[in-house]
LUMMIFI-663307 format. One record per atom (N, C-alpha, C, O, CB): residue in three letters; x, y, z. Coordinates in steps of 0.05 Angstrom, whole numbers, padded with zeros to 5 digits, always signed. Glycine has a CB too. Example, Ala and Ser with C-alpha at 12.3 -4.5 7.8 and 13.67 -1.06 7.14 Angstrom:
REM residues 2
ala+00264-00114+00156
ala+00246-00090+00156
ala+00264-00066+00156
ala+00285-00066+00169
ala+00226-00089+00181
ser+00257-00045+00142
ser+00273-00021+00143
ser+00258+00001+00157
ser+00268+00023+00161
ser+00282-00012+00114
***
This chain:
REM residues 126
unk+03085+02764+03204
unk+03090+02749+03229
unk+03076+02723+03229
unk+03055+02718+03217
unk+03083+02766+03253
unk+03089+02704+03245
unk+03080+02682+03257
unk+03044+02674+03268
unk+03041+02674+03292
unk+03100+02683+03280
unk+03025+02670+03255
unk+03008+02668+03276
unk+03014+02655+03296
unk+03006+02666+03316
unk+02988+02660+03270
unk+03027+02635+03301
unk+03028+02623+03326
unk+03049+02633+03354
unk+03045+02635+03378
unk+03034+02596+03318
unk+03070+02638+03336
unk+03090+02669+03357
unk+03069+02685+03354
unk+03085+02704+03354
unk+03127+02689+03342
unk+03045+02697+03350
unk+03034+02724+03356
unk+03022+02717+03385
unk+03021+02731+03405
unk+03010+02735+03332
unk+03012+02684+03380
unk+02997+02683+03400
unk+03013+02682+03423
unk+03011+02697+03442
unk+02980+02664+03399
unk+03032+02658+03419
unk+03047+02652+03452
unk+03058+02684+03461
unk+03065+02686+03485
unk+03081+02625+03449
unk+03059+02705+03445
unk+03065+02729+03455
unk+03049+02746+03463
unk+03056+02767+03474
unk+03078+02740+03442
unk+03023+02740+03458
unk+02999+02763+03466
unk+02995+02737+03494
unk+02998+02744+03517
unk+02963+02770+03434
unk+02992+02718+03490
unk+02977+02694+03520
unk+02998+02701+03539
unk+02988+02705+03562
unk+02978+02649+03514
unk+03025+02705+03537
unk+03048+02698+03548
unk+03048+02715+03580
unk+03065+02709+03597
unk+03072+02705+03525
unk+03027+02738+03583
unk+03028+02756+03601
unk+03001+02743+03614
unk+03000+02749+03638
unk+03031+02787+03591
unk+02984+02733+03608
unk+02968+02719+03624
unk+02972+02686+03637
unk+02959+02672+03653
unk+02947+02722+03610
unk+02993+02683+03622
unk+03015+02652+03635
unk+03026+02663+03660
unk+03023+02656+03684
unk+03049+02640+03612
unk+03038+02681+03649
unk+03056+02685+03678
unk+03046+02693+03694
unk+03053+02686+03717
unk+03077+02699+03681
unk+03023+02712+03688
unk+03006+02720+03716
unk+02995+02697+03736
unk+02999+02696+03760
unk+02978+02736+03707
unk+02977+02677+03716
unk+02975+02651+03729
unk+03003+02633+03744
unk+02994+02618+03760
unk+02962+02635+03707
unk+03031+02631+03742
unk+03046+02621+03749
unk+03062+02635+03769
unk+03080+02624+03782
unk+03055+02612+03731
unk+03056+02666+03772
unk+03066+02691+03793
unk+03049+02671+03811
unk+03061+02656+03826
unk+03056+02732+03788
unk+03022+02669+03811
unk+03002+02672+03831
unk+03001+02640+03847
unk+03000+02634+03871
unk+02970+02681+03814
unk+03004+02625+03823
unk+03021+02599+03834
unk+03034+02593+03859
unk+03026+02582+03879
unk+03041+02596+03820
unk+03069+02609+03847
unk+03083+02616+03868
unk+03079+02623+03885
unk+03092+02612+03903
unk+03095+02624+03868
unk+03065+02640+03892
unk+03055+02666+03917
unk+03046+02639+03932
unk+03055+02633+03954
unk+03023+02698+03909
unk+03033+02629+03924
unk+03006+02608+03946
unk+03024+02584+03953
unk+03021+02573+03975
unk+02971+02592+03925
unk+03040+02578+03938
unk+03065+02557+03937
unk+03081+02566+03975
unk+03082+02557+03998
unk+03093+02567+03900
unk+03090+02589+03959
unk+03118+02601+03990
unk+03091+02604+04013
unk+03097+02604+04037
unk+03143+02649+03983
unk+03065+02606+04005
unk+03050+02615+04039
unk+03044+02582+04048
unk+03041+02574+04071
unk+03009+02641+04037
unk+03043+02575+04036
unk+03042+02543+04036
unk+03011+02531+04030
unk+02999+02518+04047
unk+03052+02531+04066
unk+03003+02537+04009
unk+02974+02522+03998
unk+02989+02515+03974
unk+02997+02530+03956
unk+02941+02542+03991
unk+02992+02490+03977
unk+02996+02476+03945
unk+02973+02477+03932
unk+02973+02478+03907
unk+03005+02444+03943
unk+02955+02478+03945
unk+02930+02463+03928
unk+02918+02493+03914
unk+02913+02491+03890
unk+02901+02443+03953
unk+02914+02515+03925
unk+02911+02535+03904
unk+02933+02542+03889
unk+02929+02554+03869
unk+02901+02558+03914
unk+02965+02533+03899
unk+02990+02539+03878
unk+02976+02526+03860
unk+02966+02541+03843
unk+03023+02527+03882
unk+02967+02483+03857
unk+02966+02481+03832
unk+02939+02494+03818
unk+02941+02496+03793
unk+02970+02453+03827
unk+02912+02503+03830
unk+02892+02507+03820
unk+02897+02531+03790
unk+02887+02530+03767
unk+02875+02516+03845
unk+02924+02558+03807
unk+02937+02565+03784
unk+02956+02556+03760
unk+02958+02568+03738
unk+02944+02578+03792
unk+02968+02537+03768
unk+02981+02516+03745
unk+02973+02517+03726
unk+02981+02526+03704
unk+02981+02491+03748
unk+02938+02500+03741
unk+02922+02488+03719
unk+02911+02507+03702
unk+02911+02500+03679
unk+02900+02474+03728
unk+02901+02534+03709
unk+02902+02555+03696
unk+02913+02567+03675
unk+02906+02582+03657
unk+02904+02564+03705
unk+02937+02554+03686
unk+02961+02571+03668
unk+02971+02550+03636
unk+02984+02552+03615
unk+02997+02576+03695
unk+02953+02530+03652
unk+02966+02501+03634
unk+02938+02510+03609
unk+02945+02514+03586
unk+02963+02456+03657
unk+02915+02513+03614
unk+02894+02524+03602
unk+02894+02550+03576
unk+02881+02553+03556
unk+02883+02532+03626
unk+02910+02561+03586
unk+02915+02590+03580
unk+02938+02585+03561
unk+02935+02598+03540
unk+02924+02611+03608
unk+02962+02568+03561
unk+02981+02570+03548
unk+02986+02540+03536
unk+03009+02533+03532
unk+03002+02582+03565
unk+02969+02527+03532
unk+02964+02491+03521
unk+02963+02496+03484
unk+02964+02474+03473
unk+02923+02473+03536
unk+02961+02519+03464
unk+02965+02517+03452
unk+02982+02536+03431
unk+02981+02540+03407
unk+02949+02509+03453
unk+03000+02548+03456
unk+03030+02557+03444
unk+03051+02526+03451
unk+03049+02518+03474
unk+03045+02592+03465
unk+03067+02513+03435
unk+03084+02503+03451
unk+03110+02505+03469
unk+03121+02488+03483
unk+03085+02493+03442
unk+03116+02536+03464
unk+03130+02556+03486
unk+03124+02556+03516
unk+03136+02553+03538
unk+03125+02584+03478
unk+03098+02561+03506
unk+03077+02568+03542
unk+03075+02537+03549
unk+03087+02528+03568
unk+03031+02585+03539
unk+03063+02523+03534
unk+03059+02493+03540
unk+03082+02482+03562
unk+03082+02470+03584
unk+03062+02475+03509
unk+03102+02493+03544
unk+03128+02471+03560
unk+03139+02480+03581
unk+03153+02469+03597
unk+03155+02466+03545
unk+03129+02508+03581
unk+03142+02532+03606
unk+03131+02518+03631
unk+03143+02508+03651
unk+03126+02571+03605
unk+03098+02519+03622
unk+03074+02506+03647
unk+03081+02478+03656
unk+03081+02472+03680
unk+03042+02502+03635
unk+03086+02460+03632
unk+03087+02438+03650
unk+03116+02429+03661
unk+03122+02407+03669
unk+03073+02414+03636
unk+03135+02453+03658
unk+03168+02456+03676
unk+03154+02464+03697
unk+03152+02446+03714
unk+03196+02481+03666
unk+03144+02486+03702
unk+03124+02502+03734
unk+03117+02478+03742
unk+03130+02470+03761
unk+03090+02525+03732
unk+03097+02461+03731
unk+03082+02431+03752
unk+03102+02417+03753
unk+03108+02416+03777
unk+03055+02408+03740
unk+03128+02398+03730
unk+03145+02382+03743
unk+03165+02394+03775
unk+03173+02382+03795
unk+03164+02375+03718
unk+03166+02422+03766
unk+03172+02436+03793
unk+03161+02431+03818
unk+03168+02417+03838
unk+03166+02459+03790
unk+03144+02444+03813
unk+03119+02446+03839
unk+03119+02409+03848
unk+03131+02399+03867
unk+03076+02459+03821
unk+03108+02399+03833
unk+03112+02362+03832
unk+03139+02356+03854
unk+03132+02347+03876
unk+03122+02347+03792
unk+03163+02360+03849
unk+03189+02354+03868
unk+03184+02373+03892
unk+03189+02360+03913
unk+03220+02362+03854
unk+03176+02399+03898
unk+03171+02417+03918
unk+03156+02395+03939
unk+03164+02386+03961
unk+03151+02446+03907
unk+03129+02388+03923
unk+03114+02369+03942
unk+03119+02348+03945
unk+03106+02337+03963
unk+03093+02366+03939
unk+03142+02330+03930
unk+03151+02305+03928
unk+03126+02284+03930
unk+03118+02267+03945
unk+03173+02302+03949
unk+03119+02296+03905
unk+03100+02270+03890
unk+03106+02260+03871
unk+03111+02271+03849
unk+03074+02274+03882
unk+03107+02231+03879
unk+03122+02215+03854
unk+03101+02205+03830
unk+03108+02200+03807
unk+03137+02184+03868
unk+03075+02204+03838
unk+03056+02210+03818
unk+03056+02228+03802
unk+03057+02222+03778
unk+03037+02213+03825
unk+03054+02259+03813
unk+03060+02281+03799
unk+03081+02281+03780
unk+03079+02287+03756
unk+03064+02299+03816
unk+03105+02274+03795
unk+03131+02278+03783
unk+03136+02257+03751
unk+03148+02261+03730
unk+03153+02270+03809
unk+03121+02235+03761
unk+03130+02220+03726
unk+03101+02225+03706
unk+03100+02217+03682
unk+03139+02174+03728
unk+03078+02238+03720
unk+03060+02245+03707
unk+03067+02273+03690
unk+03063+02275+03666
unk+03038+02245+03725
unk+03076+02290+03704
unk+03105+02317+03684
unk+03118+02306+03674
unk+03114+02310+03650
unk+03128+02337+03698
unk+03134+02291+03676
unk+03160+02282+03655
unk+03146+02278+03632
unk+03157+02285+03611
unk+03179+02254+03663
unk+03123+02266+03632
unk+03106+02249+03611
unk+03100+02275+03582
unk+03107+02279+03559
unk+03070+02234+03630
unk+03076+02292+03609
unk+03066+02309+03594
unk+03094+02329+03589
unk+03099+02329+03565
unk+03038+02321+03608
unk+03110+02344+03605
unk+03136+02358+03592
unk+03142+02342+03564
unk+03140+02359+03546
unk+03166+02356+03615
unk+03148+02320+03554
unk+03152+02313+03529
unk+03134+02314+03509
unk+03141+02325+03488
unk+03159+02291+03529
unk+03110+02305+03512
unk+03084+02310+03500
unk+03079+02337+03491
unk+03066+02340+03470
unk+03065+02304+03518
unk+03087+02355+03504
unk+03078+02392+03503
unk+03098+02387+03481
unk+03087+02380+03460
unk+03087+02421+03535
unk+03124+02389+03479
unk+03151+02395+03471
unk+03150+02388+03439
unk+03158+02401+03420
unk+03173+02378+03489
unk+03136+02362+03440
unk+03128+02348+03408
unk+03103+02340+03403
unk+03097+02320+03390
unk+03143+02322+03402
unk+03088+02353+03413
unk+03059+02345+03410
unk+03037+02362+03408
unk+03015+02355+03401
unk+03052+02331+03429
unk+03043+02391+03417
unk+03036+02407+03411
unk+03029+02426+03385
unk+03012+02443+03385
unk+03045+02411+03423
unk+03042+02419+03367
unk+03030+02429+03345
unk+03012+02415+03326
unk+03003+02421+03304
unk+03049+02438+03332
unk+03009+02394+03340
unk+02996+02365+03330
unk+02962+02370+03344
unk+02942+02375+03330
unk+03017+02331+03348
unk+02962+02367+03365
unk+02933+02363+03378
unk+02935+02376+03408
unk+02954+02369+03422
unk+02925+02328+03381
unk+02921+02392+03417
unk+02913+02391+03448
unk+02896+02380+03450
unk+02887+02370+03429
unk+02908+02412+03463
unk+02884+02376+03474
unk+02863+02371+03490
unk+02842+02387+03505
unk+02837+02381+03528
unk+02872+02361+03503
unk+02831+02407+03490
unk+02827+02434+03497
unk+02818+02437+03524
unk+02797+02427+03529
unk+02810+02446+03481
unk+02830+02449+03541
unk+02809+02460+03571
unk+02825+02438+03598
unk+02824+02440+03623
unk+02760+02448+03565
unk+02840+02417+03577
unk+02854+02398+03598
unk+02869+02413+03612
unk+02880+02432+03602
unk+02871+02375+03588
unk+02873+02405+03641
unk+02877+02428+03666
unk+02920+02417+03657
unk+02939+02432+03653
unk+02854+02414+03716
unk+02919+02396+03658
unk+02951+02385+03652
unk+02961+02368+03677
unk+02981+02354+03674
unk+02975+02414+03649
unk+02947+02367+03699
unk+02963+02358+03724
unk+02949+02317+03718
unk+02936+02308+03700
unk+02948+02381+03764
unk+02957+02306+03738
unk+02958+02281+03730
unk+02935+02268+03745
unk+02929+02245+03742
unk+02985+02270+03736
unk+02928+02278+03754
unk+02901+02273+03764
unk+02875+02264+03747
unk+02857+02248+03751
unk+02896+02295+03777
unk+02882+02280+03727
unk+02862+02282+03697
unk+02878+02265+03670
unk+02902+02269+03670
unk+02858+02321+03687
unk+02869+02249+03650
unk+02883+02243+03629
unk+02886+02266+03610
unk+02868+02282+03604
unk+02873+02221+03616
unk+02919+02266+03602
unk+02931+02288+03600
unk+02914+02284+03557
unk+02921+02298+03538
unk+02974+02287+03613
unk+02897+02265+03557
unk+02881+02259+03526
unk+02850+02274+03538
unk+02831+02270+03523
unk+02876+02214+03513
unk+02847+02283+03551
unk+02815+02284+03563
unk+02809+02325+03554
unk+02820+02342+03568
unk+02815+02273+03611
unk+02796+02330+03536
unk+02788+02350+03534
unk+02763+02355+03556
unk+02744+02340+03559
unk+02785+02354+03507
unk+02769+02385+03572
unk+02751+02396+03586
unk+02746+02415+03579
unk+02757+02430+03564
unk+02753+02397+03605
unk+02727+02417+03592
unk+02707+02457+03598
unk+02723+02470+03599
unk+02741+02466+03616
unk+02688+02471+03626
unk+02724+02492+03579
unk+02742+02527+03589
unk+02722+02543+03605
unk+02698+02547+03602
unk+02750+02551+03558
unk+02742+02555+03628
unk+02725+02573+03650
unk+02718+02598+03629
unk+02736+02607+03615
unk+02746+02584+03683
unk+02701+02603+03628
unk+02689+02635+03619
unk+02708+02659+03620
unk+02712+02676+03603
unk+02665+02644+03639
unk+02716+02656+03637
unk+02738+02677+03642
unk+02766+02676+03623
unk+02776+02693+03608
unk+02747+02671+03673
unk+02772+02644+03631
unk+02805+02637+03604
unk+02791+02635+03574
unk+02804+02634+03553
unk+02827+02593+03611
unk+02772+02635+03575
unk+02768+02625+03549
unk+02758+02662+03535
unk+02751+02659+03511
unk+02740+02593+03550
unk+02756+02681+03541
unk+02768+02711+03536
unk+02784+02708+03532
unk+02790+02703+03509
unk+02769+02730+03550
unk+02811+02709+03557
unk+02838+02710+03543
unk+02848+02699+03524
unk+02870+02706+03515
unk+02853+02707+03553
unk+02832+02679+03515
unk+02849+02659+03499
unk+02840+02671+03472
unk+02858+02675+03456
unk+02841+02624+03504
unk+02813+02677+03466
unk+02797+02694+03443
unk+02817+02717+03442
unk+02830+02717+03421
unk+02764+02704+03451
unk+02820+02734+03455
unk+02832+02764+03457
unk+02867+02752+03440
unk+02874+02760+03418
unk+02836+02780+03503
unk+02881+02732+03458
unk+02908+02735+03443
unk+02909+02719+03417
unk+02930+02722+03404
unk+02931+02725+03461
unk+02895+02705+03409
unk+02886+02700+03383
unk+02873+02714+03358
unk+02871+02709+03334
unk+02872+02686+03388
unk+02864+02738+03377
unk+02853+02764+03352
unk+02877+02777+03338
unk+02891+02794+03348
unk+02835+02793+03368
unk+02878+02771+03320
unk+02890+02793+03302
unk+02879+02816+03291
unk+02858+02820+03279
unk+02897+02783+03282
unk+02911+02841+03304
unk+02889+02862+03301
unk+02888+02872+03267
unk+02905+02865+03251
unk+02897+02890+03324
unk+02865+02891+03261
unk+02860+02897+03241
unk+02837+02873+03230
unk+02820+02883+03215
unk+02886+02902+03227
unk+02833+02853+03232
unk+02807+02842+03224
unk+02792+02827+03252
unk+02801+02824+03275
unk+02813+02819+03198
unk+02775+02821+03243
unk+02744+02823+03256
unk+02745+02788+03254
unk+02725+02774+03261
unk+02711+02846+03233
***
């Protein structure tokens, strides 16, 4: 198999959990914890380019929901970037929203940065 399909398929259930939880906060109406999960999810899935492109479709989304035109051509940008750029370089820990340069590596929370170890293990070696 693929290492890199192993991963976007082992990460792929902690993407969506982050982008379920998104939504939820989205329909009660807190954008601002919808995107806090985004960014999560953008974290978590920044170096499959499957998950990559999934996440930053969720923010160009979310982006028109709130009709931010900042947001919105700051996604278009990074949606292309994920799509062909991803097997090239991330930016590790970069949250993805536009607020931040989508070149700016950050801190992984303690918490994503397990999951991210765990769907990267291949099992049978150490």
């Amino acid at each position: 198999m693929n290492f890199a399909t192993d991963f976007a398929r082992r990460i792929r259930p902690s993407v969506s959990a982050e982008l379920a939880a998104a939504g939820w906060h989205e329909q009660r109406g807190n954008a601002d914890l919808a995107a806090r999960h985004l960014e999560r999810a953008h974290i978590l899935g920044q170096a499959s380019t499957i998950e990559h492109v999934r996440v930053h479709a969720a923010m160009l989304g979310w982006a028109l929901r709130q009709r931010s035109v900042r947001e919105l051509l700051g996604q278009a940008w990074r949606l292309a970037g994920a799509a062909l750029k991803t097997w090239l370089w991330v930016p590790w820990g970069n949250t993805g929203m536009s607020n931040v340069s989508g070149f700016r590596p950050m801190p992984v929370p303690p918490e994503l940065r397990q999951l991210i170890a765990a769907a990267h293990h291949r099992p049978g070696t150490r």
